[in-house]
Residue frames as qw, qx, qy, qz and C-alpha x, y, z in Angstrom:
[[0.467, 0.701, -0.019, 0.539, 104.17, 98.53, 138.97],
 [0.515, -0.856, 0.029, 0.020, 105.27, 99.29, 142.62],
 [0.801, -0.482, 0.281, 0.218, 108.74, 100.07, 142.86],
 [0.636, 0.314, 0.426, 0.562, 109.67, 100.29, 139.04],
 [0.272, -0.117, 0.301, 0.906, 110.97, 103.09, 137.09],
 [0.505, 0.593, 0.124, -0.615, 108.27, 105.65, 135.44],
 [0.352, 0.568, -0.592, -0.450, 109.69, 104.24, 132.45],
 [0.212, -0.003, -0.976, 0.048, 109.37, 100.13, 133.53],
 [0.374, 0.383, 0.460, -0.708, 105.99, 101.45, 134.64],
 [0.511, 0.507, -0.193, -0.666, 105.12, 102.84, 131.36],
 [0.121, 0.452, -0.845, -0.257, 106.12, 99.75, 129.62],
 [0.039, -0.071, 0.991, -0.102, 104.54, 97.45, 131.45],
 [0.438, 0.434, 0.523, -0.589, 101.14, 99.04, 131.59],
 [0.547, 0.400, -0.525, -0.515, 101.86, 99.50, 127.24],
 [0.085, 0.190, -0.978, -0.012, 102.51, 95.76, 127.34],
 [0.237, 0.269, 0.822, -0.442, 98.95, 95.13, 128.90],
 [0.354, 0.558, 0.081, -0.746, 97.22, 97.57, 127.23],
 [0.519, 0.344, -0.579, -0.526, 98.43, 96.52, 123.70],
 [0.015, -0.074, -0.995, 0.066, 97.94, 92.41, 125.29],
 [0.277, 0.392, 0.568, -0.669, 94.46, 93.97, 126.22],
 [0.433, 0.695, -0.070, -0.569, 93.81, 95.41, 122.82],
 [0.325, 0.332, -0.816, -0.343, 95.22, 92.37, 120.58],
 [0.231, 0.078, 0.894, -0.376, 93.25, 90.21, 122.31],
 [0.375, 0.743, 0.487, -0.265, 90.03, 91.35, 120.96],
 [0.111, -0.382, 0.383, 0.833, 91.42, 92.48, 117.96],
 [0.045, 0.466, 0.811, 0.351, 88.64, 90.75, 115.61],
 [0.052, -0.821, -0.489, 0.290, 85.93, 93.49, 117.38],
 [0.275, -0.662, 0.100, 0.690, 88.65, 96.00, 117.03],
 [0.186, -0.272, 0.619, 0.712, 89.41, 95.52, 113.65],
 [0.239, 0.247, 0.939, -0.023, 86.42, 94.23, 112.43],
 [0.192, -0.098, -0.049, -0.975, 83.38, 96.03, 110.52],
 [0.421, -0.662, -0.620, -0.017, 80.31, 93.95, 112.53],
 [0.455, -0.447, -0.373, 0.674, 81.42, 96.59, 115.06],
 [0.174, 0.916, 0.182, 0.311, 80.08, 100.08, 114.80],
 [0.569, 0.404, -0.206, 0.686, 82.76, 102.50, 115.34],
 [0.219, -0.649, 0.284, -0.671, 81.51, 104.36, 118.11],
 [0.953, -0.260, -0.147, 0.042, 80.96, 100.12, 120.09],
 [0.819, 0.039, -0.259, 0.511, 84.97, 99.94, 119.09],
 [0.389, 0.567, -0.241, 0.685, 85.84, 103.37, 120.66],
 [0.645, -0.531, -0.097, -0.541, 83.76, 103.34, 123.33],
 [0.940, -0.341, 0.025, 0.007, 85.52, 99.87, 124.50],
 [0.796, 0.301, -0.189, 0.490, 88.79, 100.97, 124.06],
 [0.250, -0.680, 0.287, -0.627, 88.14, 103.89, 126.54],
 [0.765, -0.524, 0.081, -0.366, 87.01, 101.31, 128.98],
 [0.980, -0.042, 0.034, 0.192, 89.55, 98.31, 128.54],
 [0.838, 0.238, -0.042, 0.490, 92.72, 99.79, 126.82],
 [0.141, -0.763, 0.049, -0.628, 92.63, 103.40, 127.83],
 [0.673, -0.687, 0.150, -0.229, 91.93, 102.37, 131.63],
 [0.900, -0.184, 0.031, 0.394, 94.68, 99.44, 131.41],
 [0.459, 0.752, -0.085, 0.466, 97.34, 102.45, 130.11],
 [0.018, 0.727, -0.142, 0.671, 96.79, 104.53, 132.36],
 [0.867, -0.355, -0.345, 0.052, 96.67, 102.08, 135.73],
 [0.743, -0.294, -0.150, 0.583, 98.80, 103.35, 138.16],
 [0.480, 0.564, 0.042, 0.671, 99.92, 106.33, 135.97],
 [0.236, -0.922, -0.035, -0.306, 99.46, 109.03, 138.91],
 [0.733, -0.589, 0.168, 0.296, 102.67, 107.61, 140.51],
 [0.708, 0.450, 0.117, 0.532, 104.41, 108.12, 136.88],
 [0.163, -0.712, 0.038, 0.682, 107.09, 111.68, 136.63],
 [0.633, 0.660, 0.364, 0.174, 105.76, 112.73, 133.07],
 [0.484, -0.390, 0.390, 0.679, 108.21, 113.38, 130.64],
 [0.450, 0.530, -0.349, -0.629, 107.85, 114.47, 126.97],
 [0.200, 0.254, -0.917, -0.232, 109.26, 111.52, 126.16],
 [0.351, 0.248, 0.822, -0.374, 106.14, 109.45, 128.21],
 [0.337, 0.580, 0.108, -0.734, 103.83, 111.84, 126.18],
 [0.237, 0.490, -0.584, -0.602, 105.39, 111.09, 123.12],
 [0.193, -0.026, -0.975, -0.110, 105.23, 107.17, 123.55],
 [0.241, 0.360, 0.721, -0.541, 101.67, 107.57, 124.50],
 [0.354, 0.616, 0.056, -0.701, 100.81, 109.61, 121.99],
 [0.139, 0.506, -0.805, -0.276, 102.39, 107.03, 119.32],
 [0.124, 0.088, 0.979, -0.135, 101.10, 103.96, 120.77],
 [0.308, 0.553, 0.590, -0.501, 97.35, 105.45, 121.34],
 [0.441, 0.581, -0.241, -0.641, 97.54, 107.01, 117.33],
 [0.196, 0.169, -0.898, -0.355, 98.23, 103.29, 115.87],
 [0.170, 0.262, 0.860, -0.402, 95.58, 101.87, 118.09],
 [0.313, 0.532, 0.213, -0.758, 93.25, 104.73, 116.68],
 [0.473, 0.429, -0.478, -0.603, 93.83, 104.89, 112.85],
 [0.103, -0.282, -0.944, -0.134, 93.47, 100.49, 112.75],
 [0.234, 0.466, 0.730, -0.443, 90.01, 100.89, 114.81],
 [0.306, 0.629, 0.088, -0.709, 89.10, 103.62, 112.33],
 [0.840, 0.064, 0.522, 0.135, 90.23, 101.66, 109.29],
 [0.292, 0.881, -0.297, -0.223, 92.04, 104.13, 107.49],
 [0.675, 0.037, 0.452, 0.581, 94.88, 102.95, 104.73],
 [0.425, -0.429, 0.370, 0.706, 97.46, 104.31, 102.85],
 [0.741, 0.652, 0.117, -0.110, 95.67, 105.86, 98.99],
 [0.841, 0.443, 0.274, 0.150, 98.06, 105.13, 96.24],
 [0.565, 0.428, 0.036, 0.704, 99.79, 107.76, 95.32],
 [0.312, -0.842, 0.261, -0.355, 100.39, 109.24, 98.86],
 [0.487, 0.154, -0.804, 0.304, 103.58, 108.64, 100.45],
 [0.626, -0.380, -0.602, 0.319, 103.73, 106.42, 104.05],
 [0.328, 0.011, -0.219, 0.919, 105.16, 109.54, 105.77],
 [0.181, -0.130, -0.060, -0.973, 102.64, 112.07, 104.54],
 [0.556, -0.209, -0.713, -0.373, 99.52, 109.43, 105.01],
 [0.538, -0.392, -0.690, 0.283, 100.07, 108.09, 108.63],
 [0.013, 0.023, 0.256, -0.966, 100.46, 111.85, 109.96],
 [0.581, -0.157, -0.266, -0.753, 96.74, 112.52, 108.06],
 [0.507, -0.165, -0.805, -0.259, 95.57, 109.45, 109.31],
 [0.354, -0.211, -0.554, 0.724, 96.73, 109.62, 112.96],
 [0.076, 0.061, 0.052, -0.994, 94.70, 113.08, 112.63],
 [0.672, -0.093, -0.370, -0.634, 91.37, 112.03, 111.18],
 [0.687, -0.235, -0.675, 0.132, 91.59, 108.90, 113.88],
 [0.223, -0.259, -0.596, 0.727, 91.95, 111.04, 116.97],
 [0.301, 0.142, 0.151, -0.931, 89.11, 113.70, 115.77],
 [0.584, -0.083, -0.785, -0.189, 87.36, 110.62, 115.02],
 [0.474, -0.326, -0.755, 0.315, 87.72, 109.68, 118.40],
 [0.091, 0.225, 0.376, -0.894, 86.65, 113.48, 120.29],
 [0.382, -0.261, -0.381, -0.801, 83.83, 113.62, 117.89],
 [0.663, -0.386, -0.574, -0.285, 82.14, 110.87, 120.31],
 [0.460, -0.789, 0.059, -0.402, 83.14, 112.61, 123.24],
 [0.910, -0.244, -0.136, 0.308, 86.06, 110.37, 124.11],
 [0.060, -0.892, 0.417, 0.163, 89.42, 112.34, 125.34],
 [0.704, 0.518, -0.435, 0.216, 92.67, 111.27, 123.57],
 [0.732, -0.548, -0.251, 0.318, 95.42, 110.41, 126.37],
 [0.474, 0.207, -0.062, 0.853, 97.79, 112.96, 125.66],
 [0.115, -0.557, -0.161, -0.806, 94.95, 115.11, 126.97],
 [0.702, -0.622, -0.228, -0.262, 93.76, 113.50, 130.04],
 [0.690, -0.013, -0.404, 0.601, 97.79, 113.10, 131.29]]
């Protein structure tokens, strides 16, 4: 990432990450896996592959944002939350996104929007 935009930075390290984190998606997704195995390795593998380099990044909201975005889908799959019935998409993925990141602090992991 020498040399590139924060922004062709950010990209490229998402691009791993999410190559990092589809890769092993069966573990990820999976319920042989206790939830605190799949969060535990997503600090170590997808978390670390994010954030590679990042200390050369010039954080933006916008970086934030697309971190914060990327690292809440990642969350609510691992956690296996879905969509009940007669909630809409909109009002669901917010709740979810929520209950998947305090998910993740309960076990002592930091979200990235917090460690930036």
């Amino acid at each position: 990432t020498w040399g590139m935009t924060t922004e062709a930075s950010m990209r490229h390290r998402l691009a791993h990450a999410n190559k990092s984190f589809y890769m092993d998606a069966t573990r990820y997704h999976g319920k042989a896996v206790s939830l605190k195995e799949k969060l535990t390795r997503y600090v170590g593998m997808v978390q670390a592959t994010t954030l590679h380099g990042a200390g050369r990044w010039a954080w933006t909201k916008a970086i934030h944002d697309r971190l914060r975005r990327t690292e809440g889908r990642v969350l609510v799959h691992m956690c296996g939350m879905s969509r009940p019935d007669d909630e809409p998409w909109s009002t669901s993925w917010l709740r979810a996104i929520n209950a998947a990141r305090l998910e993740f602090t309960k076990e002592g992991h930091t979200v990235l929007e917090d460690i930036t």
